[in-house]
C-alpha positions as CSV (number, residue, x, y, z in Angstrom):
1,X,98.9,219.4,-10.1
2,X,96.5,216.5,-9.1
3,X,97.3,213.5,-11.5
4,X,96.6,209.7,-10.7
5,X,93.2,207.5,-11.2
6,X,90.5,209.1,-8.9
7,X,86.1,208.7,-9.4
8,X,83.8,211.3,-7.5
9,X,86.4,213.6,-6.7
10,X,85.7,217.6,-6.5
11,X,88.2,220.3,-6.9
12,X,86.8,223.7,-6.2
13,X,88.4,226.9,-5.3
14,X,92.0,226.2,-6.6
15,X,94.5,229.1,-7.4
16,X,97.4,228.4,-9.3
17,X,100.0,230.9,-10.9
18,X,103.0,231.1,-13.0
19,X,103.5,226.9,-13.3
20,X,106.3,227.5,-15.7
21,X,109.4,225.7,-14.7
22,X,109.6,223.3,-17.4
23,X,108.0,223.2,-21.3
24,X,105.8,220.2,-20.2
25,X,103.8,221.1,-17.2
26,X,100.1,221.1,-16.7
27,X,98.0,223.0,-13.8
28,X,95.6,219.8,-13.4
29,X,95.4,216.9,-14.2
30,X,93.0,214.2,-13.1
31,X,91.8,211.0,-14.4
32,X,89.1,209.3,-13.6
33,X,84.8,209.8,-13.7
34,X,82.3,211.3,-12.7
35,X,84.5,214.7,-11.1
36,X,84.2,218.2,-11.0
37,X,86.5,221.2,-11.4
38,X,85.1,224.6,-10.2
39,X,85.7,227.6,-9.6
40,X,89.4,227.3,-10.0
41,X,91.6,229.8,-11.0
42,X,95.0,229.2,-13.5
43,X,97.1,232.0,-14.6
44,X,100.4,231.5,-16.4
45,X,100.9,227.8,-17.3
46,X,103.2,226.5,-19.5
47,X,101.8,224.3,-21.4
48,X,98.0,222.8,-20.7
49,X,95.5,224.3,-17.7
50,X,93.0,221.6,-17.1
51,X,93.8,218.1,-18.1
52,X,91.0,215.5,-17.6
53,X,91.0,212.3,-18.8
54,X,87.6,210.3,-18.8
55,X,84.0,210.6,-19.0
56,X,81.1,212.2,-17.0
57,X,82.9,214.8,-15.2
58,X,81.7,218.7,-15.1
59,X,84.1,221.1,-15.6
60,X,82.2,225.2,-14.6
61,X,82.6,228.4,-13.7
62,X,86.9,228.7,-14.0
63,X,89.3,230.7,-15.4
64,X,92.3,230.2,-17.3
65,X,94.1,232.7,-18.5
66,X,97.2,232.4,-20.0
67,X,98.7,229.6,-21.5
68,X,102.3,230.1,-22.6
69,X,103.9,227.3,-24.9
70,X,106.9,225.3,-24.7
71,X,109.9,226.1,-26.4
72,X,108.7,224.5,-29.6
73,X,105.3,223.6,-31.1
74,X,105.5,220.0,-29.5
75,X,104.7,222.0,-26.4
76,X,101.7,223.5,-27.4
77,X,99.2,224.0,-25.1
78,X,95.1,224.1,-24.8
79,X,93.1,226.3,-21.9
80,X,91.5,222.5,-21.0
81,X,92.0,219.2,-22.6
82,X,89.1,216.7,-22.0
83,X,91.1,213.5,-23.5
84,X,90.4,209.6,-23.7
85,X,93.4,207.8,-22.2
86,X,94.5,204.0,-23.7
87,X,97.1,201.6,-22.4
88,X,97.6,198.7,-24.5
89,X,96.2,196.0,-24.9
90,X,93.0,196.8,-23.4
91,X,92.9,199.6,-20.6
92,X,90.8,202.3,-22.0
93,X,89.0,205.2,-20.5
94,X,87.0,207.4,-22.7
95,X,86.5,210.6,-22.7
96,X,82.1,210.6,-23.0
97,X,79.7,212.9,-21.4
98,X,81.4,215.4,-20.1
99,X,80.1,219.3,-19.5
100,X,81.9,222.3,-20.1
101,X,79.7,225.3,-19.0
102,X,80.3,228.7,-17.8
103,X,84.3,228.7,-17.9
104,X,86.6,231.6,-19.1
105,X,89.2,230.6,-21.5
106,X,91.6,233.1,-22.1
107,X,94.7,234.2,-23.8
108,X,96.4,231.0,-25.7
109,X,97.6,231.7,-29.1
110,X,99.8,228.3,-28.8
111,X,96.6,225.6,-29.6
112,X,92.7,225.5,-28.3
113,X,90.4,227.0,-25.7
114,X,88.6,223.7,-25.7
115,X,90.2,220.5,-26.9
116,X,88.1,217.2,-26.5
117,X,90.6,214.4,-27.7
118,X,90.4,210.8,-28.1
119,X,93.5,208.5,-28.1
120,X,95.2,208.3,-30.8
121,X,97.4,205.4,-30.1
122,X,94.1,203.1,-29.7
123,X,93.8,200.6,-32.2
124,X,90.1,200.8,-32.5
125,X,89.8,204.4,-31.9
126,X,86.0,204.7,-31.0
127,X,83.6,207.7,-31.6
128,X,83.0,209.6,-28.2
129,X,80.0,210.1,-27.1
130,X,77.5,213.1,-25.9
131,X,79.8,216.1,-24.7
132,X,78.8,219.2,-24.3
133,X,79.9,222.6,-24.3
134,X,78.1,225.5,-23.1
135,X,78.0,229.2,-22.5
136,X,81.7,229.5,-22.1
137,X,83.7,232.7,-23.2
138,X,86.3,231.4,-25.6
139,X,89.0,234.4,-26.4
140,X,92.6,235.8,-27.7
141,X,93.1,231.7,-28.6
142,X,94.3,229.6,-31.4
143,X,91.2,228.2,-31.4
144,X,88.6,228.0,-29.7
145,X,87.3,224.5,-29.8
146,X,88.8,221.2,-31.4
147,X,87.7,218.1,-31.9
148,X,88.1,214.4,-33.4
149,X,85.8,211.8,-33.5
150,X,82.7,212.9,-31.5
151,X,79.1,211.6,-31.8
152,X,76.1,213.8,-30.5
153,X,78.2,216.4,-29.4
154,X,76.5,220.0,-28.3
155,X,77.6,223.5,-28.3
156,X,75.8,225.8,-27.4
157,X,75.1,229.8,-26.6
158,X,79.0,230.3,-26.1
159,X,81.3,233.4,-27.2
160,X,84.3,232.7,-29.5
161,X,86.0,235.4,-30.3
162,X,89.5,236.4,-31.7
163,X,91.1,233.0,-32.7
164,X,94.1,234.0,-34.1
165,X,96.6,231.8,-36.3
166,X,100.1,231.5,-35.0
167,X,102.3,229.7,-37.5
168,X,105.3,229.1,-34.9
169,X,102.6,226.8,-32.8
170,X,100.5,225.5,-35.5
171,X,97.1,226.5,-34.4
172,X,94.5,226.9,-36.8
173,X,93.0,231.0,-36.4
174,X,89.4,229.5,-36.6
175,X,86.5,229.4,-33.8
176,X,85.7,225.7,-34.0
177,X,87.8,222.8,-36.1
178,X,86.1,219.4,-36.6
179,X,89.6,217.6,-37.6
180,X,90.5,214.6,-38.5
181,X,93.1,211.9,-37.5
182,X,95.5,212.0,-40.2
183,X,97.6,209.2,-38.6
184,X,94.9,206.8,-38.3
185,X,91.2,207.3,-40.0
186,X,89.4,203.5,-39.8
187,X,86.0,205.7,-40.2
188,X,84.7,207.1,-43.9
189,X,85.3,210.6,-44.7
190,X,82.8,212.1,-43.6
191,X,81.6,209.9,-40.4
192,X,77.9,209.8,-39.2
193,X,78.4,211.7,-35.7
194,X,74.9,211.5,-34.4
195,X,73.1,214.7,-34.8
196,X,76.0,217.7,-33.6
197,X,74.4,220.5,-32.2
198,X,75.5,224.1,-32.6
199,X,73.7,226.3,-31.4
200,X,73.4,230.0,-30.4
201,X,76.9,230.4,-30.3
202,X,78.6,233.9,-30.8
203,X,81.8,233.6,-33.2
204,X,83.4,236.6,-33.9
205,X,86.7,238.0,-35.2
206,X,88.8,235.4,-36.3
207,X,91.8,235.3,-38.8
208,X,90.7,232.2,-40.8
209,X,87.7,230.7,-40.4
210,X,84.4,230.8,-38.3
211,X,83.9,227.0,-38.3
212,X,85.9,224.3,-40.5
213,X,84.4,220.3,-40.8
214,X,87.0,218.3,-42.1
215,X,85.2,215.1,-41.6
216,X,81.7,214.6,-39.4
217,X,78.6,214.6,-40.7
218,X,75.4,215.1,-39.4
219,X,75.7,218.8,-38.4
220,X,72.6,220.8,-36.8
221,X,74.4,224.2,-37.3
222,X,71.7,226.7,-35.9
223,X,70.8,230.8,-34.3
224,X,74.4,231.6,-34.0
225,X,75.8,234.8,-35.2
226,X,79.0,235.2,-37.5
227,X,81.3,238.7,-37.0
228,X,83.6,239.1,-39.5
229,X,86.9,238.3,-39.5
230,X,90.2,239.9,-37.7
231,X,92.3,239.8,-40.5
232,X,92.5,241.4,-44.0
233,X,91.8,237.7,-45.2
234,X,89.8,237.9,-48.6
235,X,89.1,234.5,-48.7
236,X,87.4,233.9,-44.7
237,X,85.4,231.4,-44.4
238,X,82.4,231.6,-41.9
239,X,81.5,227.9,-42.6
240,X,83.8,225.4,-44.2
241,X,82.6,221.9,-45.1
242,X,85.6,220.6,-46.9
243,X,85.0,217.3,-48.0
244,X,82.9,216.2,-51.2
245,X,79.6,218.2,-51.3
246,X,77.5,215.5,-52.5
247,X,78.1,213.8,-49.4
248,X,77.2,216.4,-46.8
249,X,74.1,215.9,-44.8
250,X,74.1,218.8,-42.1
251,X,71.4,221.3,-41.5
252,X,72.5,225.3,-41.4
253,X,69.3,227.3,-41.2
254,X,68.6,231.1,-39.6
255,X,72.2,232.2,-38.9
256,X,73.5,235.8,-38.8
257,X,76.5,236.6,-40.6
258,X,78.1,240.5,-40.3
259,X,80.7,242.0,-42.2
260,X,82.6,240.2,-45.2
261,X,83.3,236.2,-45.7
262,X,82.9,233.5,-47.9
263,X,81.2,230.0,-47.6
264,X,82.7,226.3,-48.5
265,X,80.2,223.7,-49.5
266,X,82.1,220.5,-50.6
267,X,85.9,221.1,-51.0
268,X,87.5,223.1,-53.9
269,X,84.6,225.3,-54.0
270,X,83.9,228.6,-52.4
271,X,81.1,230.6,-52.4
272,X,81.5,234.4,-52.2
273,X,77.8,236.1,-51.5
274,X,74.8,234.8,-49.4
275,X,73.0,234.3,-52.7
276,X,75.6,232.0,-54.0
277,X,75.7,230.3,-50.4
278,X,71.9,229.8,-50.2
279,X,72.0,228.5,-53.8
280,X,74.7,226.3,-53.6
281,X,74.1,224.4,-50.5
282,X,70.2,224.7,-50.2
283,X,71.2,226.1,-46.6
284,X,70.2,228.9,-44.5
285,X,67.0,230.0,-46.2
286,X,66.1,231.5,-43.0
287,X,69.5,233.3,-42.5
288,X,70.6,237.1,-42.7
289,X,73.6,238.4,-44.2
290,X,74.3,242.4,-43.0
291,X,77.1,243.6,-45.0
């Protein structure tokens, strides 16, 4: 574990198995900017692999595989957790411009693949800026990416398959969650996140949902393909906006979708065919549905 303030650091190459002596350990952890983690290798951790706290860093081309939860669902763990880090009154490091690309995120039922994760303890809490994800392989997870609070985030041409919900852990059974801070929300419901890109991304077998937006805006939802869902499920959802439709601004246009799932466009209304979809939310009149 590598944990401590450090800038321009580079970890490459580093094996680590079976870090399990205690609910609360991590693989690595570093804070700081402007780092890289490659080619590392985690197998077996208890509770998160990757920790990084702070902004342009570039995390490629690892493996984790195997995160394995604490004794409760406190301990719940995520494959890598890209996090803001606040010490009052006014030390703050933010979690902004970091890359994700070309990582292998495997085998976590217990939380995410890919958590990006402002503080939540900061008084101000402000939006974080331009991350990006890309072509990772997201699978066997609770889910495979969450967020809070992001501005001109990108994902794109990733695989994200089999999220599956665990009730003993919490985690949600859906690809990608836009979530909101229930403890402290100082933004409107839904916030103006810059334009989100998501893109080419490959989202396949899930128990609950393909992607859920509880509360960002601004969405450029894009080329990506939808597979079904794991489960028996009647009521998956391959895109959830659940918040008031009136107020929904994104753009979904010439997706796939495969198999059988529904569509939310504004909370407390679902939408159970393409056609109903397309008419509903004025979306995706370049899309395909194959049943």
């Amino acid at each position: 574990r590598w944990s401590g303030l450090c800038d321009f650091t580079i970890l490459d190459g580093i094996i680590l198995r079976d870090v399990t002596a205690n609910d609360d350990l991590r693989g690595i952890w570093m804070r700081g900017d402007h780092n890289i983690i490659r080619n590392c290798e985690l197998y077996r951790i208890k509770r998160t692999g990757i920790v990084v706290q702070g902004g342009y860093n570039m995390i490629e081309h690892n493996v984790v595989d195997g995160i394995i939860g604490g004794s409760n669902h406190k301990y719940r763990g995520n494959s890598i957790s890209v996090e803001s880090y606040y010490k009052a009154p006014d030390i703050r490091i933010n979690c902004e411009y970091n890359v994700i690309q070309y990582n292998h995120f495997i085998n976590n039922l217990t939380h995410a693949g890919i958590n990006i994760f402002p503080a939540t303890d900061d008084p101000r809490q402000p939006l974080m800026k331009g991350n990006k994800i890309y072509y990772n392989y997201v699978a066997n997870i609770g889910a495979a990416v969450y967020v809070r609070y992001q501005v001109n985030l990108e994902i794109i041409g990733n695989i994200f398959v089999h999220s599956v919900q665990d009730t003993s852990y919490g985690s949600p059974g859906g690809a990608i969650t836009f979530d909101q801070n229930r403890k402290m929300n100082p933004y409107p419901v839904p916030y103006d996140g810059g334009i989100i890109k998501i893109y080419k991304n490959t989202i396949a077998n899930n128990t609950d949902y393909g992607i859920k937006n509880y509360n960002v805006n601004t969405l450029d939802l894009k080329n990506n393909v939808f597979i079904d869902s794991l489960s028996s499920n009647p009521k998956y959802l391959y895109l959830s906006f659940s918040y008031t439709a009136k107020d929904i601004k994104a753009e979904v246009d010439s997706n796939s979708y495969y198999g059988r799932g529904w569509w939310r466009w504004g909370v407390g209304t679902n939408q159970k065919n393409f056609e109903d979809w397309i008419k509903v939310s004025g979306q995706d009149k370049h899309g395909k549905y194959y049943p």
